[in-house]
Structure formats: structure tokens, C-alpha cells
C-alpha positions as CSV (number, residue, x, y, z in Angstrom):
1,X,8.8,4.3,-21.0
2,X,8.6,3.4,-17.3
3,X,4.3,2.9,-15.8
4,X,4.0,5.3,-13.6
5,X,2.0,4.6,-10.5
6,X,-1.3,6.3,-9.9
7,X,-0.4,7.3,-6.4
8,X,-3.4,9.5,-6.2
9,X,-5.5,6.2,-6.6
10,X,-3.8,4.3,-4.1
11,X,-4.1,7.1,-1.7
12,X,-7.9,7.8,-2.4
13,X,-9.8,5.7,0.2
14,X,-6.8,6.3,2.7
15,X,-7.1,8.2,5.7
16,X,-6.7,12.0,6.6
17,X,-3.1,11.8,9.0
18,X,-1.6,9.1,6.7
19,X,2.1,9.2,7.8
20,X,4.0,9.9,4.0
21,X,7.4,10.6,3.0
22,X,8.8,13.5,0.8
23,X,12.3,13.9,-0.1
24,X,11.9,17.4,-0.4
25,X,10.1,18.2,2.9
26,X,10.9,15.1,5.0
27,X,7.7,13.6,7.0
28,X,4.1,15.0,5.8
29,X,1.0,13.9,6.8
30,X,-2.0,13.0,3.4
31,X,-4.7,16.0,3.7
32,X,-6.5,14.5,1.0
33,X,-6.4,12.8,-2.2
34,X,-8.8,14.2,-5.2
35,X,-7.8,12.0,-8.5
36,X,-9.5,15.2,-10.9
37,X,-7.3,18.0,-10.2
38,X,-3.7,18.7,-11.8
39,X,-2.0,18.5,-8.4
40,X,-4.3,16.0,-6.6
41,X,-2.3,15.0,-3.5
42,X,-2.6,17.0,-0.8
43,X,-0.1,16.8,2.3
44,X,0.4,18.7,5.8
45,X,4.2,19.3,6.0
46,X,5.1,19.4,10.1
47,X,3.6,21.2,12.6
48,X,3.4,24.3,11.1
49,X,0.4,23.1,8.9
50,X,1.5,23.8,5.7
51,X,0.3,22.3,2.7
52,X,1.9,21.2,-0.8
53,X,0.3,19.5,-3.5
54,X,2.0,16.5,-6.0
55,X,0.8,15.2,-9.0
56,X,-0.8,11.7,-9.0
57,X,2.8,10.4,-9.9
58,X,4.2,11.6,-6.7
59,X,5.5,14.3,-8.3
60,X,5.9,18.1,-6.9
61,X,6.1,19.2,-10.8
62,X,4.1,18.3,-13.4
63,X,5.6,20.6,-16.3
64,X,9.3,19.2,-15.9
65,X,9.8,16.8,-18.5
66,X,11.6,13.7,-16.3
67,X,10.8,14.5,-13.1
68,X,10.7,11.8,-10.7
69,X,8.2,10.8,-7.8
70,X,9.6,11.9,-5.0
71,X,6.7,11.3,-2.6
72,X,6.6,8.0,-0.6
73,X,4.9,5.9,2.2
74,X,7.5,6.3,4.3
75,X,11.6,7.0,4.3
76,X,12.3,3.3,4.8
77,X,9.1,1.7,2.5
78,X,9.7,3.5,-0.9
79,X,7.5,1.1,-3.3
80,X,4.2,2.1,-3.7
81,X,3.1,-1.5,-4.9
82,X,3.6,-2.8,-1.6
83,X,1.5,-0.2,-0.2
84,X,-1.1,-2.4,1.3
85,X,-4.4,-2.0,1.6
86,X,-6.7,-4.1,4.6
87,X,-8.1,-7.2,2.6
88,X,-5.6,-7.3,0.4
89,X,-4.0,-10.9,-0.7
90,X,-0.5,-10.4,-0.1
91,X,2.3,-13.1,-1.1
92,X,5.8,-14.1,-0.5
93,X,7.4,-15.6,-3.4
94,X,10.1,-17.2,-1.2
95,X,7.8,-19.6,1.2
96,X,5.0,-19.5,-0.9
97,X,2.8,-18.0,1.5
98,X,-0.6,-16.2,0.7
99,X,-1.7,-13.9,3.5
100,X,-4.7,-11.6,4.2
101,X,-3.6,-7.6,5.0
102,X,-5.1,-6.7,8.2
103,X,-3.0,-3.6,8.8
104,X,0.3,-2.2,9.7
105,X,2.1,-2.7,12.4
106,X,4.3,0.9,12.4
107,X,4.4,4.0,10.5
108,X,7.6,3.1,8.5
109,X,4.9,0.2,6.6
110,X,8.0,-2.1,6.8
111,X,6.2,-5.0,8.7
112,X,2.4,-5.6,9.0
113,X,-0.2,-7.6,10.5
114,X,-2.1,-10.8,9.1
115,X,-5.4,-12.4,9.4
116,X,-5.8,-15.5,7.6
117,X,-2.5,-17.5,6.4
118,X,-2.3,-20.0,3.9
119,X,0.9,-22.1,3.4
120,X,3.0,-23.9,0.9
121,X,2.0,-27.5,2.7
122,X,-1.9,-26.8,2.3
123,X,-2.4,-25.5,5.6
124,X,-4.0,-22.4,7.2
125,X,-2.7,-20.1,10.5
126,X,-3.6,-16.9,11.7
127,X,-2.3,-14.1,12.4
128,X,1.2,-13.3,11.8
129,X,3.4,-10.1,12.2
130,X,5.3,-9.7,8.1
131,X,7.7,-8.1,7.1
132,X,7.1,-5.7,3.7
133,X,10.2,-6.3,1.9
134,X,9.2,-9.9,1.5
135,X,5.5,-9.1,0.1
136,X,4.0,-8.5,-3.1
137,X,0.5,-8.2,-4.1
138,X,-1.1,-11.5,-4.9
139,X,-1.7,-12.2,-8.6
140,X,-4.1,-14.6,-9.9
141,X,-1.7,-16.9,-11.0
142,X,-0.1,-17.2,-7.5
143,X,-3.6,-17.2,-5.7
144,X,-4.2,-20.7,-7.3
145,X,-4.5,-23.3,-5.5
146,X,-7.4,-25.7,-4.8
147,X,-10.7,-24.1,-5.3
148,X,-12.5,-24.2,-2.1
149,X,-9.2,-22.6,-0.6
150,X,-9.4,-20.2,-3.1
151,X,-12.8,-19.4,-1.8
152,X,-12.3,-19.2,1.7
153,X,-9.4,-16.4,1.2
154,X,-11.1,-14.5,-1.5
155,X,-14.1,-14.9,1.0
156,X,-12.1,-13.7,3.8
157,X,-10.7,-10.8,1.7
158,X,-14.3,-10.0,0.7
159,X,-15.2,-9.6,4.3
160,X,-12.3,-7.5,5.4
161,X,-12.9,-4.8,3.1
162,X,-16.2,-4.4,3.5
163,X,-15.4,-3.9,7.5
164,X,-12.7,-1.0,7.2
């Protein structure tokens, strides 16, 4: 059996006016996100104002036995794993870059900002406009690297999400 995301989670600390995707209603905008509730998700669908509920799976039923998530962060970002969050060490598996989340750069989620970048040749940069598709939260195997690098991006991470 497949993990299921905890979208709910993911969306908890997230602002009111997210921009989301639903294949059922099209573009919706995150009302709230309460993780104790059967249907915690809560999204505005249009300008009408009108409000459906999914499960924390993304799901608009919970009693259907294989139903699928069919909310996502947008119609062109549909992976919920690379649904960053500011502070966040990101990675690209590819150049063997570790970068720090700052934000995104458009509602599609499909390219986002950086703060602090560390490369494959040991050096730093800063700032740097990423594209999603290439990104994957860092795991602590692929954040190793010396430890007083290690320090200064877990510091720099530290610092970022304390100042959302």
C-alpha cells in the first residue's frame, strides 16, 4: 500500500489565499487547514466564495474505498513533496546543489527563489531563481558535507523560519 501524504499537515502553517489546484473544481484558494476534523482542508472555489472540504489525503471522499487525492498545489506542480516551505534545505540530485527555500517565485510553484547556495566544488552563492522539477527535500544523507558547512546552512535554515 502506497504512503499517503498528510496534506493537511503540510498545509497547516500555510497562509489563508494559498493558490491550490483541484481537478474537480479547477483553481481554489486554502480557507484553512484544521488536522482534527474528518474533512480538514478547507478551500474557497472562485469568486463566488464557495467552500468544499478534502480529507487530509487530498481527497473530496473519505468513505470511497481507492479514492485518489485529487487536490494539488497547483495544475502544473502536482507533488506535494516538493511543496516547499521557507527554510527549507532543498536539493538537486543532478549538480549536487543544496539550497535554502526563500519562497516562490509564481503561483504554479514550478520555480522558486533561493537564499543561501552551496555547490558541488565546496563553494557558497546566493540567491538563485530554481526550477521545482529539479528539487527534492534535502535528506540527511545528502546534507553531508563538512561540518562547519553543515552548520552554517542548518544555521541559515534555523534563521529563516523563525523569520516567516
Amino acid at each position: 500500500m502506497e504512503n499517503k501524504i498528510n496534506i493537511a499537515e503540510i498545509l497547516r502553517d500555510m497562509p489563508k489565499d494559498t493558490k491550490l489546484y483541484s481537478q474537480l473544481f479547477g483553481k481554489c484558494e486554502l480557507e484553512e487547514s484544521i488536522n482534527d476534523k474528518e474533512y480538514p482542508i478547507s478551500v474557497r472555489i472562485g469568486s463566488d466564495l464557495l467552500l468544499r472540504t478534502f480529507t487530509k489525503d487530498g481527497c473530496y471522499f473519505s468513505n470511497i474505498e481507492g479514492s485518489e487525492c485529487v487536490l494539488f498545489p497547483s495544475s502544473k506542480m502536482r507533488c506535494w513533496s516538493k511543496f516547499f516551505k521557507r527554510g527549507d534545505i532543498v536539493y538537486n540530485p543532478n549538480s549536487k546543489m543544496l539550497a535554502i527555500f526563500d519562497g516562490w517565485v509564481n503561483d504554479d510553484y514550478t520555480e522558486f527563489n533561493t537564499t543561501i547556495n552551496y555547490y558541488k566544488d565546496h563553494t557558497f552563492g546566493e540567491e538563485e531563481v530554481c526550477d521545482t522539477e529539479c528539487f527534492v527535500k534535502a535528506n540527511d544523507e545528502q546534507k553531508h558535507c563538512s561540518s562547519q558547512q553543515q552548520r552554517s546552512i542548518t544555521a541559515a535554515s534555523t534563521i529563516l523560519k523563525r523569520c516567516k
